[in-house]
N, C-alpha and C positions, 0 to 999 in steps of 0.2 A: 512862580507863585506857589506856595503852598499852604498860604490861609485858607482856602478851601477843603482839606486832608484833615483826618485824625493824627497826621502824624507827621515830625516834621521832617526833612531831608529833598523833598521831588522839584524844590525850587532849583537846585543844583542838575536837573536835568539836560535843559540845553547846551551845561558847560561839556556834560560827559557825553553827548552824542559830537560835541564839537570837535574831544579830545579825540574820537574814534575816528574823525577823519571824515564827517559828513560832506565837507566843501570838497575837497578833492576827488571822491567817490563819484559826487554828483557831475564833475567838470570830465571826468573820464569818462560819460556816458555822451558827451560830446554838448550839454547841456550848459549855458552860464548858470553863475551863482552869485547873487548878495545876501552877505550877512546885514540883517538891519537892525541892530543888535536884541538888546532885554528892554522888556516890558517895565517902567519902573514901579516895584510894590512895596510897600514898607514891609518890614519882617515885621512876623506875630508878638516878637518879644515886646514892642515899642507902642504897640498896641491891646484895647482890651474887644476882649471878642464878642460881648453884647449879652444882653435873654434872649436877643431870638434866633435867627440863622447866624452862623457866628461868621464874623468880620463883614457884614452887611455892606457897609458902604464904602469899603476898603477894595472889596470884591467889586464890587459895581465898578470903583471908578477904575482900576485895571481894564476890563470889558470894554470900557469907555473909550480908555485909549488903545485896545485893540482891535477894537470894530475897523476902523476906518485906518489904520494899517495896512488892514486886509483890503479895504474896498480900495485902496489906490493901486495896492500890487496888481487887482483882477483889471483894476480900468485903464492899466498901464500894459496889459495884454499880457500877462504873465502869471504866475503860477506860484500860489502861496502856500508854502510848507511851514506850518506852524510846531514849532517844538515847546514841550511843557515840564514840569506844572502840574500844578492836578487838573481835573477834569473842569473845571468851574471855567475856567479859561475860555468852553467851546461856547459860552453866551456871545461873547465876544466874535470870537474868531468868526461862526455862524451868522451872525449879524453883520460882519463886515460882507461876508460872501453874499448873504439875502439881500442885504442894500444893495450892492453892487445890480443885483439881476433887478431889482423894484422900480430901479430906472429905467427899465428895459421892458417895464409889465412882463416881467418872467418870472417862475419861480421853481426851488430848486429844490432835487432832492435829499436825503440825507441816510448815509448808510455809518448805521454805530454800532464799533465793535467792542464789546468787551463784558466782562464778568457780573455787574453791576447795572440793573437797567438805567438808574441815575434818574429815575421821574419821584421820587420823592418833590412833595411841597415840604413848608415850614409844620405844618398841622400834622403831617404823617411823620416826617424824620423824628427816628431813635434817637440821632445823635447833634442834629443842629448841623451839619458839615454841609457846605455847601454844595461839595464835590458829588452829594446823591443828589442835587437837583436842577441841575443843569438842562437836561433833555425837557422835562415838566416844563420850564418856564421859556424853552423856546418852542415848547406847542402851548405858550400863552397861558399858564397855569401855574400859582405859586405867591409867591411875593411880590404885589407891583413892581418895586425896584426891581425885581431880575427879569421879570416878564416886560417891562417897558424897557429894557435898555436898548440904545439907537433910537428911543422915539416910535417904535411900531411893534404891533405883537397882534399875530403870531410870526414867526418868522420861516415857520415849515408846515406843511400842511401833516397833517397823521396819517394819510393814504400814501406817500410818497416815504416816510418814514421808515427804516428796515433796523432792526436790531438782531446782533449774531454774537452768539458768545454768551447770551447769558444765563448765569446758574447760581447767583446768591441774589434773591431778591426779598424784601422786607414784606410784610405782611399785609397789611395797611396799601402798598405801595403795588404789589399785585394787583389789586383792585384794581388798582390805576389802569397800569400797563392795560389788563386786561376791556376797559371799559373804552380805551383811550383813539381805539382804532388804527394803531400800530402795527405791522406786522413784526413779529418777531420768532427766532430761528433758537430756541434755549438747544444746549448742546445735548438732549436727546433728538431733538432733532435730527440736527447735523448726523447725528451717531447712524440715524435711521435713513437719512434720505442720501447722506454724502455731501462734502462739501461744494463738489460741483454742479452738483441741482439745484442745491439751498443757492448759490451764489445767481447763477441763471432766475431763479425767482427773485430774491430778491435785485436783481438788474431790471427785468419787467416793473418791479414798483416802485423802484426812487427813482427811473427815468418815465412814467409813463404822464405824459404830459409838461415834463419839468427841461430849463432848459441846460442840465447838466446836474451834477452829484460832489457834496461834499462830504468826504470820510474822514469821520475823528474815531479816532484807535486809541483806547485806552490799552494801556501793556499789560494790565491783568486778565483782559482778554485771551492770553495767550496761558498758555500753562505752565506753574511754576517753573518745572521743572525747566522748562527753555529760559522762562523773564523771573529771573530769582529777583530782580531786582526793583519789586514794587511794596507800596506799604499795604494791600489788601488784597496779600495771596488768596488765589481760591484753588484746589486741583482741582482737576480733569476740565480743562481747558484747552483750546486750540493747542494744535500741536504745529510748531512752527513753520514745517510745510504748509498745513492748511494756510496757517498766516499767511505765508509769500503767497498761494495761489489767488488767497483773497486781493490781493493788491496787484498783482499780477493779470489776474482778468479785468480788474478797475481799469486796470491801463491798456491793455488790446480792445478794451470796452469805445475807447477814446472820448467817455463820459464824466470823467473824474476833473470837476474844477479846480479842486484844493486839498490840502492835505494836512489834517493834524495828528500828534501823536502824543498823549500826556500820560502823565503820573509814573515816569518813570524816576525810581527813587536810588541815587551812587548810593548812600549809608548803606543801602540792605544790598545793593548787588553786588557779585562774586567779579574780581578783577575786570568791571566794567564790563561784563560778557554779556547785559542788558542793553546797555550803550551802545555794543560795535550792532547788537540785533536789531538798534532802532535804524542805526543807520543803515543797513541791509535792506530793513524793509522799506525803508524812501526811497531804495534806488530801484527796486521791484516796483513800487510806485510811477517810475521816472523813465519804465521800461526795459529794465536790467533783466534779461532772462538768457538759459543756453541756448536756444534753439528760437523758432520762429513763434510770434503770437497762437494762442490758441482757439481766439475767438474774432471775428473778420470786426475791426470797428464799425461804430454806428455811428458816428462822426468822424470828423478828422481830430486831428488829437492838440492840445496844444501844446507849444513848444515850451 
C-alpha cells in the first residue's frame, strides 16, 4: 500500500524484501515460514484521493482486511511479520494483534520506531497523508473511520505506548504527542542516555501489565545514511546497530508478539541495500545474533 505516502513507490516493498531472500533467511534460523501473500489495494492512480484525509476509505478497507490476517496468524499460535507499505498499514496490523488479546481480556503493548511520531489527526495534518496518523487513531483519536476500525477504539493504551527514533515532528502534532501520555525516547535522548537504557525503559512500559509487545518499525527510523531507501528521509537517525540491538533485545525480551516493518521505498533505494537491511533486521527479530542473548527472557518466547 502506498495511498497512505506523499509519494509513490513503498507499495513495492514486500516484493524487494522478498527479493533479498526474507523466506530463506528466516528457514535458516531453524524457524518455518509462510508467505500469505499481498494485501489487495487499488493503486492511487485509479482512484481520487478526497478533501479530507486522502484515500479515506480505500485506506480503511485495506486495515479491514488486514486486521484479521493478523488475528488468525496469533490465534493459530504463531508469529506475524508484517511487511509494507507505508505506515497506515499498522491500524490494521495493530488491531489484528489487539483483537486477538481482547479475547483474552489482555492487552498489549506497543513499541514504535521511527522518525515521524505519526499521531497527527485530520485537523492537524499539513499534508492529509495518512501515513502521519496512524499511532493517533490507535490511541482512539482522529477520524472515526480509522479510529473505529475492527469495531473497538482504543486499541493501546498511552502508558504502554513507547516511541524511539523520533526527530521530525509537526507542530500542531507535538502538542499531541506531548499531552498524549506516551512515553517517548526523540534521539537526543538516546544520544544522552544510550541506546541500551532507553531500550530497558522502554521494556518496563510496553510490558508493564500487558500481555506481550507489538513493534512497527518504520525504515526512516533508521538513518539515511544505512536505509537510503525511504520516501521521508530524515538524518541523524538510528544507526544500524542501534537498529539490530533494538530488535534484538525485543527478542531475548521473549516479549515481542509480532512484527512489522513499513515504508520501505525500491525507487529511492540504492541496489536494494534497504531491502537486504529489512531483512537482516527480521531475522534479529527471530533471534539471529553472534553470541548468546543479552538479556535473561521474561517469558518464553515464541516459536
Amino acid at each position: 500500500m502506498d495511498l497512505g505516502a506523499g509519494r509513490r513507490g513503498v507499495d513495492m516493498g514486500p516484493s524487494a524484501v522478498r527479493y533479498a531472500g526474507l523466506a530463506s533467511e528466516v528457514r535458516s534460523l531453524g524457524h518455518s515460514f509462510e508467505d500469505m501473500g499481498d494485501i489487495a489495494v487499488p493503486l492511487a492512480e485509479r482512484r481520487e484521493a478526497g478533501s479530507g484525509p486522502k484515500y479515506l476509505r480505500e485506506i480503511v478497507r485495506a486495515c479491514e482486511r488486514l486486521a484479521p490476517r493478523v488475528e488468525h496468524v496469533l490465534d493459530a499460535g504463531q508469529f506475524p511479520v508484517v511487511i509494507g507499505g507505508d505506515h497506515s498499514m499498522a491500524m490494521g496490523t495493530v488491531t489484528g494483534v489487539a483483537a486477538h488479546h481482547r479475547k483474552r481480556e489482555e492487552k498489549i503493548g506497543l513499541l514504535w520506531i521511527d522518525a515521524h511520531a505519526d499521531m497527527n489527526t485530520a485537523s492537524s495534518s499539513p499534508s492529509g497523508n495518512i501515513h502521519g496518523m496512524p499511532l493517533s487513531a490507535l490511541l482512539g483519536h482522529g477520524a472515526p473511520e480509522l479510529v473505529n476500525i475492527g469495531g473497538f477504539s482504543p486499541k493501546i493504551a498511552p502508558e504502554n505506548t513507547v516511541l524511539i527514533g523520533i526527530r521530525s515532528v509537526d507542530e500542531a502534532e507535538r502538542r499531541l504527542v506531548m499531552s498524549s501520555g506516551v512515553t517517548y525516547f526523540e534521539m537526543m535522548k538516546i544520544d544522552a542516555l544510550g541506546i541500551g537504557e532507553v531500550v530497558k525503559l522502554a521494556l518496563d512500559r510496553v510490558s508493564d501489565g500487558t500481555a506481550g509487545v507489538h513493534v512497527s518499525l518504520d525504515v526512516d527510523g533508521i538513518d539515511p545514511e544505512f536505509a537510503p531507501g525511504v520516501g521521508t528521509p530524515v538524518p541523524g537517525g538510528l544507526s544500524m546497530r542501534e537498529t539490530h540491538f533494538i530488535l534484538e533485545a525485543m527478542a531475548d525480551s521473549g516479549l515481542m508478539t509480532s512484527l512489522e516493518i513499513a515504508e520501505l521505498n525500491p525507487i529511492l533505494d540504492n541496489a536494494n541495500a534497504t531491502g537486504s537491511l529489512v531483512c537482516d533486521l527480521v531475522t534479529s527479530a527471530l533471534g539471529k545474533k553472534v553470541m548468546g542473548p543479552l538479556f535473561s527472557p521474561r517469558v518464553r518466547s515464541r516459536s
